[in-house]
Every structure is written in structure tokens, then in C-alpha cells.
N, C-alpha and C positions, 0 to 999 in steps of 0.2 A: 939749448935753454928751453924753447919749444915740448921738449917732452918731459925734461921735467916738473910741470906748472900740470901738468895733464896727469900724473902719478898723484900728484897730490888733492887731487878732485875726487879722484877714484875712493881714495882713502875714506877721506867725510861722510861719503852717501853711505859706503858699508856701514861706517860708527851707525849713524842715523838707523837704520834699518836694522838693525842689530838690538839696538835700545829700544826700539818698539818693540820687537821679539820678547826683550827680556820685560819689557812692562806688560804683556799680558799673559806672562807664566806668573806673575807674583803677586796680581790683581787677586781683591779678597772677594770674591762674594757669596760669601757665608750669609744668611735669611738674618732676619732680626729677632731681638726676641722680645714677644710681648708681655705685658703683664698686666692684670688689672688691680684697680683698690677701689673698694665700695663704700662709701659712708654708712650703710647698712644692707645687710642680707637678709632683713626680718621686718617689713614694712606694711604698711596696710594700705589700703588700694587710696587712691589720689594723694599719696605721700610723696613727697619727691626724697629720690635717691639719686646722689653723686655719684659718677663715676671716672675713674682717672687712671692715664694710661701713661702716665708721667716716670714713673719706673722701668717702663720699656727699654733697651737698649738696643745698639745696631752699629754696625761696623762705619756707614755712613749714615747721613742721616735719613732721618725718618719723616719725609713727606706728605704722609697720609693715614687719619686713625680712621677708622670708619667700625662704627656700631653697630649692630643688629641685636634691637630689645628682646626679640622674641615674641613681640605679642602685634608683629605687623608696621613697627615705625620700626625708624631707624636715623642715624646722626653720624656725623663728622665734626674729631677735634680730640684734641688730646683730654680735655676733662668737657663731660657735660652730665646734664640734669634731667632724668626721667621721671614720670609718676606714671601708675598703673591705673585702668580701670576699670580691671576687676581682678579679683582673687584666683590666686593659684601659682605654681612653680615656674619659674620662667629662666631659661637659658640665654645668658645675655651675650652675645658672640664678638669681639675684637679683633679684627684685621689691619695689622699695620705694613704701608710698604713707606722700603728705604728708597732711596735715593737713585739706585738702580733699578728699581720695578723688583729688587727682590720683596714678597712678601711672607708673611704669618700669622698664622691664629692663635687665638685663647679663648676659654669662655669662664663664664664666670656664674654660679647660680644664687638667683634671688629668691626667697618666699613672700608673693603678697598676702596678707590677712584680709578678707574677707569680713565687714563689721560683720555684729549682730544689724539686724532690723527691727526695731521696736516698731511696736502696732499697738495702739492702745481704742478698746472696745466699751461704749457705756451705751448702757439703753437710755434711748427718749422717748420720750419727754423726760426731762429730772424735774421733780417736784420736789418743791420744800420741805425740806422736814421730816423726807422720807429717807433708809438707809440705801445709796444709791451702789449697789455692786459695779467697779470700775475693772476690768479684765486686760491682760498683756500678755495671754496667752496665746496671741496670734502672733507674736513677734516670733520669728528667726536668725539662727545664725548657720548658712548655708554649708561651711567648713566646719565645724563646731558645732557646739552646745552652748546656751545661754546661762552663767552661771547666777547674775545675781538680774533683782529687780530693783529699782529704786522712785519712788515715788516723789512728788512734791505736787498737793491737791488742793488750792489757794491760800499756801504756806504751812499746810500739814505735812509730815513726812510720814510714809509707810516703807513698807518692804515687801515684796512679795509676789507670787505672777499675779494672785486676782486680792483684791482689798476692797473694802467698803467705807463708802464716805458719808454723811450726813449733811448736805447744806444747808444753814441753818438761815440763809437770806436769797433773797431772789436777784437774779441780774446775772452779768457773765462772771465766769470764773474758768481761770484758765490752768489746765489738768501738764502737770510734765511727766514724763518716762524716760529714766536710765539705765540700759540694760548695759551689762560686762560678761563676754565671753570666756571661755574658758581658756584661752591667750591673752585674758586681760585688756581687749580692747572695748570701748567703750561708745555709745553713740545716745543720741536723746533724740525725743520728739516730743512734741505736746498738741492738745485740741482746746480749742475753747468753746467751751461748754456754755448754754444756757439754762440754765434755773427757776423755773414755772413758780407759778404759786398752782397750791390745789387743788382741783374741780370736785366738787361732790353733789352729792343728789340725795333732795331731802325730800321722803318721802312720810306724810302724816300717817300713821298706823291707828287703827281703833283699838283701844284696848277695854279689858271690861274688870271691874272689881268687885267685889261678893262683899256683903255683910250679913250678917244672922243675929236675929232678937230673937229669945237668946242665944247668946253666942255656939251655946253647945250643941251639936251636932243630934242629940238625941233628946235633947228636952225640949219642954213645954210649956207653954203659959196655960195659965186658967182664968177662965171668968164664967161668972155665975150670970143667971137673968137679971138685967136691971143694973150689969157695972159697967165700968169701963176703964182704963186706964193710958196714961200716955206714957211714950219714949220719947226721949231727948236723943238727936244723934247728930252728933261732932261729923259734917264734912269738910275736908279739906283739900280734894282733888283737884286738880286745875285744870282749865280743857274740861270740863263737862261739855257734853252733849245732850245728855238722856239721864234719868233718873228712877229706874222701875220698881216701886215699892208694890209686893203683894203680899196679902193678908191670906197665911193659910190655916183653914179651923178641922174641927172634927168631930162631928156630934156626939153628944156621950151615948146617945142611945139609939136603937132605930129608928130608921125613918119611915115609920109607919103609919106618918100624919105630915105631909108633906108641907113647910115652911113654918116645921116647929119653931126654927131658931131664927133669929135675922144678927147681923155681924155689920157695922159700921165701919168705915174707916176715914176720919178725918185726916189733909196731911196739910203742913203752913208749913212753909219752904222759907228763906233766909233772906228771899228778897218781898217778901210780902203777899204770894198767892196762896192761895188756900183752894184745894180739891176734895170731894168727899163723893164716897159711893158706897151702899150697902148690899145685901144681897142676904136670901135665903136658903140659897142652893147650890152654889158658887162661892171659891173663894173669891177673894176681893184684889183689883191690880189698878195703880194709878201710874200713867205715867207723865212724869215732866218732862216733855222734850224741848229741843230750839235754845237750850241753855246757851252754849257757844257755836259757832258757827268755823269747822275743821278748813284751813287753810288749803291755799289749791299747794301740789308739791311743785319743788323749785329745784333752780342748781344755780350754788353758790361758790362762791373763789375764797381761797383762804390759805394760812398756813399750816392748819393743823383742821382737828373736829372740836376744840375747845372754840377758836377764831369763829369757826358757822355757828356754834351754838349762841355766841353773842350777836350774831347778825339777824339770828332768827325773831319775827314778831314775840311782842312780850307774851307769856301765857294768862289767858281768861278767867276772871276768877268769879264771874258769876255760878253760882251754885255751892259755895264755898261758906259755911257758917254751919249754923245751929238749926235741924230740920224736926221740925214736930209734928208728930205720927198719933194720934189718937183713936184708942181702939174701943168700940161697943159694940157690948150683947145686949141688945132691946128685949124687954118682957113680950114673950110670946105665950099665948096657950097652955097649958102642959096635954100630954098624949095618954090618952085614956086607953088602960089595959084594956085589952077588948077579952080576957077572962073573966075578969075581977070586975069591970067598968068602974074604976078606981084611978085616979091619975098618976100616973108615972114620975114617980120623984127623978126631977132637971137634978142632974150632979155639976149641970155646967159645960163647958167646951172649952177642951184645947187646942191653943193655936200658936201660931210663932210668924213673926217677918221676917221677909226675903227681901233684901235691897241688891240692885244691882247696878253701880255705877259704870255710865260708858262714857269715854272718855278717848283723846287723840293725844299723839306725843309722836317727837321726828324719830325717825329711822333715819341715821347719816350713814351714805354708802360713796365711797371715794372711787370717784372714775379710773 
């Protein structure tokens, strides 16, 4: 009985040891296989993109995804969510291991977009009222080309890289920029801008005005000995300073008897003075000065040169009216022919006046 209880021992441990044999000739370990899915393969930098490795399959299971972005991170998990931060191709690498430490890879490629970079450029000071050149021509798109521009200039819309604004009030005002590459992607930016009122500088000029009695350029008055006659003359300048009336004559004859003639020249001005001087050898000059009194130059703020000219003092109008000029040839002598010793028929003298109005008015010059 003894030996047989001992055959039957023997038996068991072979089966055993037989069946391990045979469970690791039929053991599978075949790799796994990975696979990836993107929510997108065309994204722009700090976008986030999906990615999932849910598709993968394997003989056992699959204990470990592990990621490599390409751009220096990296992650574990069957789906996760990256963003880039900056543009360019990037190979995004998956390794999965099964159950038994068998592993495999996959990769999978992304493109990030790179925006444009809008840059928008204005000169300062901006002044009211002037057309202010606003430029976005510094902007970039470093992958790309910038295809459009789009403006919004305290609710105007332009187009354009460089445009010009006008603002027509002072205070802030805030400038945006939309630029869209040539992939379509799109970014903004804006400045806010300050809005000056005008500086200019008002500088009093002298200026000077001509009259002629008579008017014509080549004629002449006459008078005989013993006349005289008055002008009447309309001024209306404003800002006088100065007033130069001269009497010019021309003896009809030699002057071979020195102070044949004598020449008068009364003048009554609009505000009530009266000047007189004659002469026999000389033409004749009166001048009225001290009429108004030319402003020191200033600088003044505004929004336009229409705005300073109403800030500017009101103009003077002393010297402004009806000016009376009275002219006489006094009886002189007559000039004894020294042939004949007969006197010399006076035909008279010709003369004419020269008036010369001086006068101040602003020169506006915009800083």
C-alpha cells in the first residue's frame, strides 16, 4: 500500500511543472499599439490642444501614456491638454507601456501659428485740429505676412497700414489696431492717446501801404502863384502807427533866383490835430506818428488760427477817418531874364502826394 500512495505524488508535481512549461510557450507579448487623436493640428500659440490616446490598443493592458510635446514639457494620461508658446512645427511623441513593461511609440505633428504683432505708431504731441498721420507699419507677423489692417480711432473706422485722423476735440481718445495674417489669424492692440490744444506764436509784423495823389503813376498836379487846393482822403487802416504825407513839386523854371517859389502844406488828421510846414527849396514831409502803440508778440492756445485771432486784442482805430491835406503856392517874386531884364512868366509848379501808411497786424505761426 506504501508504494502505491508515492506513484501517485510523483504524478501531480510532473502535471504541475509541465503546465508552467506550457504557459510560457503561449504567453503573448506582442508591444502595443499606439495611436494618437488631436483636436487640432493647426493652432496658434497659447491655444490649447487635445490630445488622446484612447484608441491605442494592447494585448494587456496599458499602464502608462506618457507625452513628449516637443517643445521641452511633457505629460502622462491617456488624454491631456497642451498650449504652445511660441510658433512653429512640433513633433509631439507618445509612448505607451502595457502591463508587462512591453512598450511603443507614435508621434503625431502639430503646427503652431505664430500671431501677427500689431504695433501702432503716432507722433506727439497730437494737436487739435490738425491731420494726425497714425502708422502700423511696425507691426509683424514673424511666420507670415500681415494681410489686412483694421482700424477703430475714437469710433472711426479706417483700413489701412498708415491712415490719418483729425481730432476734432481735446482730451483722451483711445486709438485700436487689427491686424489678420495671411492664415487668418488675427490679434489687436490699442494706445491711448492725448489730444493737445494748439500752441502758436503771434508775432506783430509792420507793414506799410502807399497812396498817390494822383493816383497815376505819371501825372501831375498844377498850381499857379497865389493857389491852393485841398485833398480829401478816406483812411481806413487799423493798427496805424505812423502816417508819412510828403509834398513833391517841381519848379517850372530854373532856378536861377533861388526861393523863387514857396510850397505850403497844411494836414488835419481825423482826430483833430493839425500840422503845417513850407519850404522853398525842399519838398515838404509831415509825419504823424504815436498813432497806436504795436503789441509785445505772445503765444497763445487754441484749436485752430481762426480760435487765436479772436483771443487776439481788439485792433486800434485811431488814425481811421477823413484826412485833410491842404496844398499852397504862395506869391513869390518872378525871375528876371538876366538877357532881356524882363521877368520870367511863372507857368506854375507841378507836384503830386505821397502818403505812406505804417501799420502792424499778427503773423500766426503754429509751434
Amino acid at each position: 500500500m506504501a508504494r502505491r500512495g508515492h506513484q501517485i505524488v510523483i504524478i501531480v508535481l510532473v502535471t504541475l511543472v509541465f503546465s508552467g512549461c506550457l504557459g510560457g510557450i503561449v504567453k503573448d507579448e506582442a508591444p502595443p499599439t499606439p495611436r494618437v487623436s488631436t483636436s487640432a493640428n493647426f493652432l496658434d500659440v497659447h491655444e490649447s490642444v487635445t490630445l488622446s490616446a484612447n484608441s491605442s490598443t494592447a494585448s494587456s493592458d496599458i499602464v502608462e501614456y506618457y507625452w513628449d510635446f516637443g517643445d521641452g514639457s511633457n505629460a502622462t494620461g491617456e488624454e491631456v491638454t497642451h498650449s504652445f508658446s511660441s510658433g512653429g512645427d512640433y513633433n509631439v511623441l507618445l509612448i505607451v507601456t502595457d502591463v508587462d513593461g512591453n512598450k511603443a511609440m507614435t508621434s503625431s505633428s502639430v503646427y503652431v501659428n505664430e500671431p501677427p504683432r500689431p504695433v501702432i505708431n503716432v507722433q506727439t504731441p497730437i494737436k487739435v485740429g490738425s491731420a494726425t498721420p497714425i502708422s502700423g507699419s511696425a507691426s509683424i507677423d514673424v511666420d507670415g505676412s500681415i494681410a489686412s489692417y483694421i482700424w477703430n480711432v475714437s469710433g472711426y473706422a479706417y483700413q489701412g497700414k498708415t491712415i490719418t485722423h483729425t481730432f476734432k476735440e481735446v482730451g483722451d481718445f483711445l486709438i485700436g489696431l487689427t491686424v489678420t495674417d495671411d492664415s487668418g489669424t488675427r490679434n489687436s492692440t490699442s494706445l491711448m492717446v492725448v489730444v493737445q490744444l494748439c500752441t502758436f506764436d503771434v508775432i506783430w509784423k509792420e507793414k506799410e501801404e502807399f497812396i498817390r495823389y494822383p493816383t497815376s503813376s505819371n501825372s501831375m498836379e498844377n498850381l499857379e502863384e497865389g493857389e491852393n487846393t485841398t485833398i480829401n482822403q478816406d483812411i481806413d487802416t487799423r493798427n496805424l502807427t505812423k502816417v508819412v504825407i510828403m509834398l513833391l513839386w517841381q519848379d517850372d523854371i530854373p532856378r536861377v533866383q533861388p526861393g523863387n517859389d514857396e510850397f505850403e502844406m497844411i494836414v488835419l488828421t481825423p482826430y483833430g490835430m493839425e500840422s503845417s510846414k513850407r519850404s522853398r527849396t525842399e519838398n515838404i514831409t509831415i509825419i504823424e506818428s504815436g498813432l497806436n502803440r504795436k503789441p509785445n508778440d505772445m503765444t497763445l492756445q487754441g484749436n485752430d488760427e481762426g480760435e487765436i485771432l479772436r483771443q487776439l486784442p481788439p485792433a486800434k482805430t485811431t488814425g481811421i477817418g477823413e484826412w485833410e491835406m491842404k496844398v499852397i503856392l504862395h506869391e513869390t517874386p518872378g525871375i528876371i531874364d538876366a538877357d532881356t531884364g524882363l521877368p520870367k512868366v511863372d507857368n506854375g509848379n507841378d507836384w503830386h502826394l505821397s502818403i505812406t501808411l505804417y501799420y502792424y497786424e499778427p503773423k500766426i505761426i503754429e509751434k
